[in-house]
C-alpha positions as CSV (number, residue, x, y, z in Angstrom):
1,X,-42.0,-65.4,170.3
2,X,-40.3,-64.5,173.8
3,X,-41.6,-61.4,175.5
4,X,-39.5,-58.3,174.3
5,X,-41.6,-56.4,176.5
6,X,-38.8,-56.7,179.0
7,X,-35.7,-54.9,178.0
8,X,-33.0,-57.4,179.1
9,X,-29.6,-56.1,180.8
10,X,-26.4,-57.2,180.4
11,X,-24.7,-58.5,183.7
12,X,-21.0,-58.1,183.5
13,X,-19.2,-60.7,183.0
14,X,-22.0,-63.3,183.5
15,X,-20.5,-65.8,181.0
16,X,-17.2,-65.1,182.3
17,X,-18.6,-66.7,185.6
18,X,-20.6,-69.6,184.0
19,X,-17.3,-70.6,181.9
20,X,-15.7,-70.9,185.3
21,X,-18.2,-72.8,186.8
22,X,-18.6,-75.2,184.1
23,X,-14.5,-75.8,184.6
24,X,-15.0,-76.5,188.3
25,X,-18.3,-78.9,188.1
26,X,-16.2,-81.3,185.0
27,X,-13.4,-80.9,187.4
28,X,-15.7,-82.4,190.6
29,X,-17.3,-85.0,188.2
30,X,-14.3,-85.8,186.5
31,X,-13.5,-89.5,185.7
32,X,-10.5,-91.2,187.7
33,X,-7.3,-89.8,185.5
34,X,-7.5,-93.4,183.5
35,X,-6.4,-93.3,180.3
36,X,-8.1,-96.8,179.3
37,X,-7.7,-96.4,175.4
38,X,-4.9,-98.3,173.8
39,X,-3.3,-96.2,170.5
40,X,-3.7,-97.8,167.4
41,X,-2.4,-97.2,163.7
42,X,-4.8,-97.9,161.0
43,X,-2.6,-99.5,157.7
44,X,-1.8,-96.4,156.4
45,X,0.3,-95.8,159.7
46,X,-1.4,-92.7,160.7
47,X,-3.0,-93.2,164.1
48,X,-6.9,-94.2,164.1
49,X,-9.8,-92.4,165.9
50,X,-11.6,-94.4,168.4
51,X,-15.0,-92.8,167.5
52,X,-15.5,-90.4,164.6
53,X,-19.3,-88.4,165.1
54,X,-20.8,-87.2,161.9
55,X,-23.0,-84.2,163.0
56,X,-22.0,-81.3,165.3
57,X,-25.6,-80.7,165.7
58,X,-26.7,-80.9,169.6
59,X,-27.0,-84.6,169.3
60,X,-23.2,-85.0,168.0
61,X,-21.9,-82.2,170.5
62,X,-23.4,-83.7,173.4
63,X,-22.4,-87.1,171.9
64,X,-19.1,-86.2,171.9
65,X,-18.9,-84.6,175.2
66,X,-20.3,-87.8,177.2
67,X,-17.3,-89.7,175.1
68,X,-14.7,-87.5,177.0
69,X,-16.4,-87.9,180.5
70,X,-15.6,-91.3,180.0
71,X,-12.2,-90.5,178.5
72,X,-12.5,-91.6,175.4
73,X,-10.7,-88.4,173.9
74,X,-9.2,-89.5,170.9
75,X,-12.8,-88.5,169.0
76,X,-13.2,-86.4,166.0
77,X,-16.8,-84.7,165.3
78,X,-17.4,-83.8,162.0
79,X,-19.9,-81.3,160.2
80,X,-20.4,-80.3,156.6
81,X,-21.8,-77.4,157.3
82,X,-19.9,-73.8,158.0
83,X,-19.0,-73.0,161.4
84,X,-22.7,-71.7,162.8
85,X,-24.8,-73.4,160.8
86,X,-24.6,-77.0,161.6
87,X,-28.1,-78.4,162.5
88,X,-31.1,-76.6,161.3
89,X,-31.5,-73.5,163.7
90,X,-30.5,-71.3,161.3
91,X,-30.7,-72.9,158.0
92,X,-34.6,-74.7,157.4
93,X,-36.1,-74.5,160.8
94,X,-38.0,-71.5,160.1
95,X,-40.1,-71.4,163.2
96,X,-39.5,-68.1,165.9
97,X,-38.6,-70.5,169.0
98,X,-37.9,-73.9,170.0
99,X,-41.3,-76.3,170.4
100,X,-40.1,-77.9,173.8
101,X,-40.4,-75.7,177.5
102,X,-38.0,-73.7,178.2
103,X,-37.5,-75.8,181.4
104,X,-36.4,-79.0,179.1
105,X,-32.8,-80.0,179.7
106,X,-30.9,-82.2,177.4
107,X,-27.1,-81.6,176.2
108,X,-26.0,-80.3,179.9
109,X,-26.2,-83.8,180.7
110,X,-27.1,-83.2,184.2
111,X,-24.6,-80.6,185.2
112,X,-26.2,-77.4,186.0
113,X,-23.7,-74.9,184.9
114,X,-24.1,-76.3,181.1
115,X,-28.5,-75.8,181.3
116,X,-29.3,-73.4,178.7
117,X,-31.2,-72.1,181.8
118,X,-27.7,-71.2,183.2
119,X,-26.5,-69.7,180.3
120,X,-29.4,-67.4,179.3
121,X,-29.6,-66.3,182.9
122,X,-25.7,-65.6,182.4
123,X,-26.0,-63.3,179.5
124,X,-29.0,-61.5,180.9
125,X,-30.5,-61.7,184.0
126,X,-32.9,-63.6,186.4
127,X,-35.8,-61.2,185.4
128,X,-35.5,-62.0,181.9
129,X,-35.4,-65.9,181.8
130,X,-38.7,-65.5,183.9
131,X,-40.6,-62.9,181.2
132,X,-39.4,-65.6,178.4
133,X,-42.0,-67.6,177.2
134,X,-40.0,-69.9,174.8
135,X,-36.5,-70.2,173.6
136,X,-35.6,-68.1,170.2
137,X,-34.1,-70.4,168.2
138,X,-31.1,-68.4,167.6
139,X,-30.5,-68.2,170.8
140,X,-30.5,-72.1,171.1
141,X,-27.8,-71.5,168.3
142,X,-25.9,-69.7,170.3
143,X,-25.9,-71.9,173.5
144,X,-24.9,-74.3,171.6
145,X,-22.0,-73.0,169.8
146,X,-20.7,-71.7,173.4
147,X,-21.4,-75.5,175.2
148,X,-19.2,-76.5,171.9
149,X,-16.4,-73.8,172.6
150,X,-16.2,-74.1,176.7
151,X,-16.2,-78.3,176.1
152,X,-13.6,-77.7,174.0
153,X,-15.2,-79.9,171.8
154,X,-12.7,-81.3,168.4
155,X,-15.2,-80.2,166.1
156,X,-14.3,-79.9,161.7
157,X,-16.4,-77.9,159.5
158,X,-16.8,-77.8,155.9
159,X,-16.0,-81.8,156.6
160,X,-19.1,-84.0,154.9
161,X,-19.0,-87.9,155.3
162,X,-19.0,-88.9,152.0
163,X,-18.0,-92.8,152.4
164,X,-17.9,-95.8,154.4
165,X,-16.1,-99.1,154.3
166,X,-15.1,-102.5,155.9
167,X,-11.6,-102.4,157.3
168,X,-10.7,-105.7,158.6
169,X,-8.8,-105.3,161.3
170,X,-8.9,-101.6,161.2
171,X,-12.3,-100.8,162.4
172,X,-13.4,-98.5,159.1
173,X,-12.4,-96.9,156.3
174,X,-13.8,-93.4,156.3
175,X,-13.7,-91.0,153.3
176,X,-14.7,-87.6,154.0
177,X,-15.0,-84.8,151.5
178,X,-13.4,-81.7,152.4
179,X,-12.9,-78.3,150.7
180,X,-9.0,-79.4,149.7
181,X,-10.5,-82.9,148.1
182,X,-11.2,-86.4,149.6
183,X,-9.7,-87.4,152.8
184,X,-9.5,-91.2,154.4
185,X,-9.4,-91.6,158.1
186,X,-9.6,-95.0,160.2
187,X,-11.7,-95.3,162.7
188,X,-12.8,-97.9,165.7
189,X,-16.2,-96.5,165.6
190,X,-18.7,-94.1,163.7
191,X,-21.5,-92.2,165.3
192,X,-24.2,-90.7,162.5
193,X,-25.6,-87.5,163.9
194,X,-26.7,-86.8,160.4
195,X,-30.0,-84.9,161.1
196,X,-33.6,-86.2,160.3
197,X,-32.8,-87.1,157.4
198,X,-29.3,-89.0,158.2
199,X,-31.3,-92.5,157.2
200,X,-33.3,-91.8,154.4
201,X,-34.7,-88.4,152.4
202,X,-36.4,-85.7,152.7
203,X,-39.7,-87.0,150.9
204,X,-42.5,-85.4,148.9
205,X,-45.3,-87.2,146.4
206,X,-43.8,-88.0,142.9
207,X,-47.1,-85.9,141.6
208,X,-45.3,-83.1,142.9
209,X,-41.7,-83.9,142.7
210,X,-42.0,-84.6,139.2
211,X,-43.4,-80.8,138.5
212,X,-40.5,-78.2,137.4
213,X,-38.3,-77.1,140.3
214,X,-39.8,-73.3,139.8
215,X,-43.0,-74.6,140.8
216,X,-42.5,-76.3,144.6
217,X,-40.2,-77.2,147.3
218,X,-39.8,-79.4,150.2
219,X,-40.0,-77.3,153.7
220,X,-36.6,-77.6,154.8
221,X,-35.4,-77.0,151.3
222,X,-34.1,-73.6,150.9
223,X,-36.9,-70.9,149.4
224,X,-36.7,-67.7,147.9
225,X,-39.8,-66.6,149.9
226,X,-39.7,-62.8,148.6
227,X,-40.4,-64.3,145.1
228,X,-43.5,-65.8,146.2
229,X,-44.7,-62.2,147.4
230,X,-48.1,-61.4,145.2
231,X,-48.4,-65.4,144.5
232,X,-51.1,-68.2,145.7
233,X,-48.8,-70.7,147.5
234,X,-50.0,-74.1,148.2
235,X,-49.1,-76.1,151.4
236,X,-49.3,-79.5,151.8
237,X,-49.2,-81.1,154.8
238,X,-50.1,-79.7,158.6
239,X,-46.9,-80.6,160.9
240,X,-45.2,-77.8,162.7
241,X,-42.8,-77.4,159.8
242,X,-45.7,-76.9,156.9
243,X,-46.8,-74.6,159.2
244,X,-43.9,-72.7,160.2
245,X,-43.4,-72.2,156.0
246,X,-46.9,-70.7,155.6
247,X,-46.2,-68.4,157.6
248,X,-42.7,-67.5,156.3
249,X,-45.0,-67.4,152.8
250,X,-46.9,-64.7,154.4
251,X,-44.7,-62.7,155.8
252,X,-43.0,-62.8,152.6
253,X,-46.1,-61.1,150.9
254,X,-47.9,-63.5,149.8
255,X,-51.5,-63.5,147.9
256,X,-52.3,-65.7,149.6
257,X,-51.5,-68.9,151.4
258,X,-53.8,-72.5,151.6
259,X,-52.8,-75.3,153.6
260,X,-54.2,-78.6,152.8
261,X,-55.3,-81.3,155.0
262,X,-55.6,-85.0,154.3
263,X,-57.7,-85.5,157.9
264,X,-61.0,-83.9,158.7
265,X,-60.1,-82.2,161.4
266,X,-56.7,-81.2,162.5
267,X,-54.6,-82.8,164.9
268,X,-54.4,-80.7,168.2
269,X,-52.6,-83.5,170.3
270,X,-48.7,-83.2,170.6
271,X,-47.7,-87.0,171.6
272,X,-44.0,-86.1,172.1
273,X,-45.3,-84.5,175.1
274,X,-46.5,-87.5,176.7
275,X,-43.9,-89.8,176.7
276,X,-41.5,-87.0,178.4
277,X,-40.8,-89.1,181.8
278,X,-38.3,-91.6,182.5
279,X,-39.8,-94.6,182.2
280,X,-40.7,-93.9,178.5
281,X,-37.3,-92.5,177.5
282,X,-35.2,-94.9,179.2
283,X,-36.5,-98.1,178.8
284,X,-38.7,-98.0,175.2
285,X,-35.7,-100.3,174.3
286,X,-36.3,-102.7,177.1
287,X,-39.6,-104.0,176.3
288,X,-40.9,-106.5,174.1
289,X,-41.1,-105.8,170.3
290,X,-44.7,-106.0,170.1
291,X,-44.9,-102.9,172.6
292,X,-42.6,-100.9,171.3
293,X,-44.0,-101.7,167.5
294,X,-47.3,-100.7,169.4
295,X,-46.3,-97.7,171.0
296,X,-44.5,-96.1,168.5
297,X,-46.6,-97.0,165.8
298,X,-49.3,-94.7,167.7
299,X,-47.4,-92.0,168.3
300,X,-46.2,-91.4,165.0
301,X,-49.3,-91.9,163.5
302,X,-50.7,-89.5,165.0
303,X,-47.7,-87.2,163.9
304,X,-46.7,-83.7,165.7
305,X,-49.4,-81.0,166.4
306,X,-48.7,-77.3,165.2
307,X,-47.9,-75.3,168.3
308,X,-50.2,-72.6,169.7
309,X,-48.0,-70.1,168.4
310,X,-46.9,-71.2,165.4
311,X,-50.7,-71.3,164.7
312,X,-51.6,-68.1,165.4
313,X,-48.3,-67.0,163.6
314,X,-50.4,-68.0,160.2
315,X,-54.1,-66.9,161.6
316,X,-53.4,-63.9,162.3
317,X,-53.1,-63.2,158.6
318,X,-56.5,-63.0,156.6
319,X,-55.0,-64.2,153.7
320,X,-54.5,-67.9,155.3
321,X,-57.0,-70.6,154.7
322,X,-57.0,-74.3,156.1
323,X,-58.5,-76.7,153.7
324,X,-59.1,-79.7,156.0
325,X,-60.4,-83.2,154.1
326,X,-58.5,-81.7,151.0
327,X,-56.1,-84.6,150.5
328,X,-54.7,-84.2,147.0
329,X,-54.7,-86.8,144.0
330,X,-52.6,-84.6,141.0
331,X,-51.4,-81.6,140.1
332,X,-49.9,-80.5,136.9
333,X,-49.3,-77.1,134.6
334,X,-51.8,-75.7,132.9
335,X,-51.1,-72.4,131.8
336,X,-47.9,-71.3,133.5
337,X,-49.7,-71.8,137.1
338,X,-50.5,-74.7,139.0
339,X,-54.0,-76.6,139.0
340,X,-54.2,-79.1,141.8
341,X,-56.7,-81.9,142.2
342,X,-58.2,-82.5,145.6
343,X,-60.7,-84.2,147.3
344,X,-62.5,-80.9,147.4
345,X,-62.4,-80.2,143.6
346,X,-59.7,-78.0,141.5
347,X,-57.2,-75.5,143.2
348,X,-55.0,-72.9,141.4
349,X,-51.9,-72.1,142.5
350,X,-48.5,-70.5,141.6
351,X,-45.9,-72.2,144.1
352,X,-46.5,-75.7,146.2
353,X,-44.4,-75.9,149.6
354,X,-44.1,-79.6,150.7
355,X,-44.2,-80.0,154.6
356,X,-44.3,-84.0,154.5
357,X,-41.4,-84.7,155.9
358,X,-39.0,-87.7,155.8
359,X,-39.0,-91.2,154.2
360,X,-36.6,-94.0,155.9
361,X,-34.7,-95.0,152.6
362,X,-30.3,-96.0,153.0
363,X,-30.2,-96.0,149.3
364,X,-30.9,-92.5,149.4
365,X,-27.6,-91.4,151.9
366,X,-24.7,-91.7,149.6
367,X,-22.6,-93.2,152.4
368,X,-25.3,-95.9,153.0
369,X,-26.1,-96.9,149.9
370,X,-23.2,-99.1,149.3
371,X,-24.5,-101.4,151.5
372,X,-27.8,-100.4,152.0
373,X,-29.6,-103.7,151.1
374,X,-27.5,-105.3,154.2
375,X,-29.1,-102.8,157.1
376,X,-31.5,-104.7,159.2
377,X,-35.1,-103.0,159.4
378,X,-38.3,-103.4,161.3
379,X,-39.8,-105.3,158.5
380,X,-36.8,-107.9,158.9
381,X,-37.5,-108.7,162.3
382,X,-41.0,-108.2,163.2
383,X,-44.3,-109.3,161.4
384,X,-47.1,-106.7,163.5
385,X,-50.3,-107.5,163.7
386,X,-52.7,-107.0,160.8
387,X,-54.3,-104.0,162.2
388,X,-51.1,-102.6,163.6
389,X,-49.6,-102.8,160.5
390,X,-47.6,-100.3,158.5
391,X,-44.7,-100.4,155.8
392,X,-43.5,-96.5,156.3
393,X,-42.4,-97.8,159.7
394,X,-41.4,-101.2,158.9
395,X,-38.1,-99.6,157.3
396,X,-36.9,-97.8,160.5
397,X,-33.8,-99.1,161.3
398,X,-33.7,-101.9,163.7
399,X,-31.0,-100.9,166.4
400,X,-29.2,-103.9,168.5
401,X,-28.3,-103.6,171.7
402,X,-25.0,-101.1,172.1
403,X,-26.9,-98.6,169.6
404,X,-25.6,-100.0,166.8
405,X,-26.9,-101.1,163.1
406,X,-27.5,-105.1,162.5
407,X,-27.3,-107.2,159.7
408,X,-30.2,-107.8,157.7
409,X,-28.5,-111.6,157.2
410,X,-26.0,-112.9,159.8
411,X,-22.3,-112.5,158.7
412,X,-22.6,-110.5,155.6
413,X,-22.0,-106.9,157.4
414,X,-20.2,-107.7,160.4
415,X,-18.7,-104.0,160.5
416,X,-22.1,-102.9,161.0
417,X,-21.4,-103.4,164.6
418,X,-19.4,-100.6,164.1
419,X,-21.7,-97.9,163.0
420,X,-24.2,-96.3,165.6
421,X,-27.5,-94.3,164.8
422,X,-28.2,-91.4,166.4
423,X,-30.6,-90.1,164.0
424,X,-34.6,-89.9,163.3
425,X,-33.9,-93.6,162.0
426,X,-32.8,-95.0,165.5
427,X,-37.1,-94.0,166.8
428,X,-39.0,-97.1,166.4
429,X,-36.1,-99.3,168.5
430,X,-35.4,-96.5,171.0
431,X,-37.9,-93.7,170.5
432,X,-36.9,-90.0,170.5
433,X,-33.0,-89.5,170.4
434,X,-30.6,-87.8,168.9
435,X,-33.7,-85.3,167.3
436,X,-35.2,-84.8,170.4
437,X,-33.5,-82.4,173.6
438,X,-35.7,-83.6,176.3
439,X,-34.9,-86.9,175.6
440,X,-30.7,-86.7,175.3
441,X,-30.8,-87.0,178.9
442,X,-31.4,-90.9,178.7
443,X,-30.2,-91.3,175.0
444,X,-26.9,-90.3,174.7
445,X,-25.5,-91.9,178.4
446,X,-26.9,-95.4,176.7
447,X,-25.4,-94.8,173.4
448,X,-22.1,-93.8,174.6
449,X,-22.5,-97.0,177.5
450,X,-22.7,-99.5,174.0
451,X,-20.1,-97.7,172.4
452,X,-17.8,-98.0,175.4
453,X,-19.0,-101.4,176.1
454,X,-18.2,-102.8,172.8
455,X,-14.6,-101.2,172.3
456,X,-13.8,-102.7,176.2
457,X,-14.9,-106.0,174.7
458,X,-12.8,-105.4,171.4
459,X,-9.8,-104.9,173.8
460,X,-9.6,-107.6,176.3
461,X,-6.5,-108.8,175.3
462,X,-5.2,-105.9,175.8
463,X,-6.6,-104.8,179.2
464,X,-5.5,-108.9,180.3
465,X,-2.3,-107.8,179.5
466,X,-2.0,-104.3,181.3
467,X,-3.3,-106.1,184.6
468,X,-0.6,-108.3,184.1
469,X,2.0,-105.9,184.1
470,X,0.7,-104.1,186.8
471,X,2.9,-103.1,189.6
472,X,2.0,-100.0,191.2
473,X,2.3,-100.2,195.0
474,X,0.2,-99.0,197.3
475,X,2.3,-98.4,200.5
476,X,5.9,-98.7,201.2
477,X,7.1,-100.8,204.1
478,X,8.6,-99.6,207.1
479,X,12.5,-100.3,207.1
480,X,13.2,-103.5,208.3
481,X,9.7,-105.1,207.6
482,X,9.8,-108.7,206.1
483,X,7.0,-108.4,203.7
């Protein structure tokens, strides 16, 4: 939690001063006044997007606004969610404050004046941002919803991707469900910001998925927590996010609250901040296969740490118990409660909260599934070795070179070219990205470098043809000059 020791103040019209700031740095780093983008009509005759983002989370935001650096403007971001509540600050992310520093940077980009440093220091002042100890995560919410506003980012909520097809030709045909019915845009090119779970499902075992919906629910589903006040809740799993729903259980009333543990001793080591320097975040997608299998296949095996706080969050309660070596092999009903088998005998409990976060399946995303047998994995393109390997990660996608999806089988899905990940999916070819806000500093520049790439390379005709006919002069002779 930040330190509300320290009554923050107000300065007038910080903001006010940042917004104007921010205006002057774009207007110093500005792109040459090239408009580069040839106008297209799709076949319906309305004009096509060059790039459509799906997710107006931080990673489509920032996305978009590294798109208009480099003037590609005609963009269109898209969220399903209200305005406010796209991402998962304020919807399943149940923790007090962000996990990262404070000092991280990630959508700014690199200009000061759009830090969340700069903007917290804005709204309050200098003394504050030095008592803070961690970013509230509502606060992030904010920042972000203000980077959105003073980018004057094109942003449509209540606006779901819904489907996705071929357009030959036309780049693709884009239906999109929207509160006044379906809607069909063209587009050149489709960014999925679609969260952590924009390539597969949020997961949980079938022993408890098959149970009665009253009895359990995933963590970033949405809970009732003052109806399990009085209860013995169950959680299974020890991520951050298990974590951060025990303690939401508890402070919620609880009974009681038991977390249980597959390993014998919980995992204290938070990889994510290791590979925080350039070399990792840049250039994971440079190497061989076989090191970034390696790497990657290390990290997330060890999977994410709970953080100190979040930790004591639950401990502090003495109605919080961690059963570690407690891996679980059934659970059913038995008499309107819960009895759960685990390695440690028979548990009772009323309510089972499922922190085991996300399985890498297309068929699961309605707008994959269509073609979700023709999306090039891991598992298509490299055999690990035998102690290295593992099937969970063998169906991250495997990302080509401009960011994009590949064909499972050569010319089958050619307008998978089109379609660029910027999901949890996207890790094991490029490590963290669009989930990650240290490491959007290095991500999203490459992203947007293969999505411009590829629609220069889509339009050379057309850029052949503009040098051709052009005859801009750069001085004007002196009267009387023969030249």
């Amino acid at each position: 939690m930040p330190d509300d020791s320290h009554r923050p103040s107000f300065p007038p019209d910080g903001l006010a001063r940042l917004e104007e700031q921010v205006r002057r740095d774009l207007d110093l780093t500005r792109h040459l006044d090239l408009d580069w983008m040839p106008a297209r009509d799709g076949p319906d005759g309305k004009p096509m997007l060059d790039v459509l983002i799906a997710g107006a989370g931080q990673g489509g935001l920032t996305v978009a606004f590294q798109l208009l650096r480099e003037r590609v403007s005609n963009i269109q971001v898209i969220d399903k969610a209200p305005y406010g509540q796209e991402g998962v600050w304020v919807t399943y992310a149940r923790m007090h404050t962000l996990r990262s520093p404070k000092e991280y940077t990630g959508p700014d980009l690199g200009l000061p004046s759009l830090t969340y440093i700069a903007w917290h220091q804005a709204k309050y002042e200098e003394a504050h941002w030095q008592a803070l100890g961690l970013i509230d995560k509502n606060e992030w919410n904010d920042y972000l919803l203000w980077y959105r506003q003073v980018l004057g980012l094109p942003v449509r909520n209540e606006t779901a991707l819904a489907g996705i097809k071929a357009a030959p030709g036309y780049g693709l045909k884009v239906t999109l469900a929207t509160s006044a019915g379906e809607e069909i845009v063209y587009t050149r090119k489709l960014v999925l910001a679609t969260g952590q779970d924009g390539t597969g499902r949020w997961w949980m075992p079938e022993m408890v998925k098959r149970l009665p919906k009253a009895y359990r629910a995933h963590a970033a589903a949405e809970i009732d927590f003052a109806s399990l006040a009085d209860k013995t809740v169950a959680v299974l799993g020890a991520g951050a996010s298990a974590a951060d729903n025990a303690a939401c259980a508890l402070e919620a009333g609880a009974a009681s609250v038991h977390m249980f543990v597959r390993r014998e001793q919980m995992q204290r080591i938070q990889p994510f901040r290791w590979l925080t320097f350039p070399g990792f975040i840049r250039h994971l997608r440079d190497i061989p296969d076989e090191w970034r299998w390696r790497f990657m296949a290390y990290i997330l095996g060890l999977r994410e740490s709970i953080p100190q706080g979040t930790y004591d969050r639950m401990r502090k309660h003495p109605n919080f118990t961690i059963h570690t070596g407690a891996g679980w092999d059934g659970v059913q009903v038995h008499d309107g409660r819960l009895l759960i088998a685990t390695a440690k005998g028979p548990f009772p409990a009323d309510f089972i909260i499922a922190g085991t976060g996300i399985d890498i399946d297309f068929a699961h995303r309605p707008e994959l599934a269509p073609f979700a047998d023709k999306i090039a994995t891991w598992a298509d393109r490299y055999t690990p070795p035998l102690d290295e390997q593992d099937e969970r990660l063998g169906r991250y996608l495997c990302i080509g070179s401009n960011g994009e999806l590949t064909e499972k089988v050569p010319d089958t899905a050619p307008f998978l070219a089109d379609i660029y990940d910027f999901t949890i999916g996207a890790t094991m070819s490029l490590g963290p990205s669009g989930c990650s806000i240290n490491a959007m500093k290095a991500a999203v520049p490459k992203l947007v470098e293969g999505i411009t790439r590829s629609l220069f390379s889509d339009d050379l005709d057309h850029h052949w043809q503009t040098l051709q006919e052009y005859n801009t002069p750069v001085f004007v002779p002196n009267p009387g000059d023969d030249v």
